[in-house]
C-alpha positions, 0 to 999 in steps of 0.5 A: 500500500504505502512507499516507505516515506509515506508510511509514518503518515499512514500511522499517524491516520490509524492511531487517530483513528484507533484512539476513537476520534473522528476523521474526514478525508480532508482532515487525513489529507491536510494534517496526516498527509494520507490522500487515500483515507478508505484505504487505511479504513479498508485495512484496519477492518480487514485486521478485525478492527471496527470502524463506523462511518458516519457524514459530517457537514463539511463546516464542521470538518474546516473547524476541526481541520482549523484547529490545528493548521493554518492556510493562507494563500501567497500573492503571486506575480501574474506579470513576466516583467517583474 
């Protein structure tokens, strides 16, 4: 599943969803780097782990994701003769 370089984020993903907190797809990518979450899901059941699934709006995802990192977009020159 994951290079070797990747395999520490995937850990990250499975230990907070082990510990029984919530996490979106966006929240995996943005703060564990895992672009792929139902896979990480998909192991975790087929090692015998239960895990539930359930829809969250997305506002409620941004404030948990607003948490714990900060997004702020950079100016970038559009002009070439800069």
């Amino acid at each position: 599943m994951a290079k070797a370089n990747t395999t520490g984020m995937i850990q990250a993903a499975k230990e907070h969803l082990l510990s029984g907190l919530p996490t979106t797809r966006l929240e995996a990518l943005i703060l564990f780097g895992v672009s792929n979450l139902p896979e990480v899901v998909y192991e975790l059941r087929q090692a015998g782990w239960v895990i539930k699934s359930r829809t969250i709006p997305y506002a409620t995802a941004m404030v948990r994701v607003n948490k714990y990192a900060v997004f702020a977009a950079t100016r970038q020159s559009t002009n070439t003769r800069d």
